[in-house]
C-alpha positions in Angstrom: 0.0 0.0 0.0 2.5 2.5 0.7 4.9 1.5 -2.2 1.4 2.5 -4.1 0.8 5.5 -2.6 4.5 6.8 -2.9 4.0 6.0 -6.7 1.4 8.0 -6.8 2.6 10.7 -5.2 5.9 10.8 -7.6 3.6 10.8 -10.7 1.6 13.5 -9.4 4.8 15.4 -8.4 6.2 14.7 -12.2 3.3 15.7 -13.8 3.4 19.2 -11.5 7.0 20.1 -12.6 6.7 18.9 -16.3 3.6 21.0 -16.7 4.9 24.1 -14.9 8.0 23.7 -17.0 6.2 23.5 -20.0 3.9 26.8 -19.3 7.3 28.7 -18.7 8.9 27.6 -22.2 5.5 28.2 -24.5 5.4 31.7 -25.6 2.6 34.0 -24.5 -0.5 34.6 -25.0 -1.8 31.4 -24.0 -4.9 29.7 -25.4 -6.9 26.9 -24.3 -5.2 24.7 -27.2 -1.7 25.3 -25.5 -2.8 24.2 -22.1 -4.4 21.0 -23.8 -0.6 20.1 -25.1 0.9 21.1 -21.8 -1.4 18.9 -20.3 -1.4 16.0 -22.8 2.8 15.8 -22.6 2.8 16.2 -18.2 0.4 13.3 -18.7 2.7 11.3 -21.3 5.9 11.6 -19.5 4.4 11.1 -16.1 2.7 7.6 -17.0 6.0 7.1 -18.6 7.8 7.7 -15.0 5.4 4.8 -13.8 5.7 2.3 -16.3 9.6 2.3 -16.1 9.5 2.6 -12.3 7.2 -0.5 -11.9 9.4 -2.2 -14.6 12.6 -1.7 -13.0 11.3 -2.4 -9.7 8.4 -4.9 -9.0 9.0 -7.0 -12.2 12.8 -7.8 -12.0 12.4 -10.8 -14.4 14.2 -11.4 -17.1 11.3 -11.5 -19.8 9.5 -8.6 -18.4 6.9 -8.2 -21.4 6.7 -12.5 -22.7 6.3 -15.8 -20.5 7.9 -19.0 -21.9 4.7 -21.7 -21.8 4.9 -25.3 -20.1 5.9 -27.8 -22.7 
């Protein structure tokens, strides 16, 4: 539960500095399509935080994405 919840809390804390990085570094004025690609890319990147965290960590196997069957 806690290994969960500190996930969780590191996405949210990625998606936070990606998009606040992202609102600094596109030119002003703003429009509501610009805040949809900010949000869209903080989303991307922070999902991808989370994928390669639970990869590297929970799933230490050597076939991470394929399972050999039973002959």
């Amino acid at each position: 539960m806690r290994r969960a919840l500190l996930l969780g809390l590191a996405a949210v804390c990625v998606f936070a500095m990606v998009a606040a990085i992202l609102t600094k570094l596109t030119p002003e004025p703003l429009k509501e399509s610009d805040y949809l690609v900010i949000g869209s890319v903080a989303t991307l990147v922070s999902l991808l935080v989370v994928f390669l965290r639970l990869v590297t960590t929970s799933m230490k196997g050597s076939d991470v994405f394929f399972k050999r069957r039973r002959k």
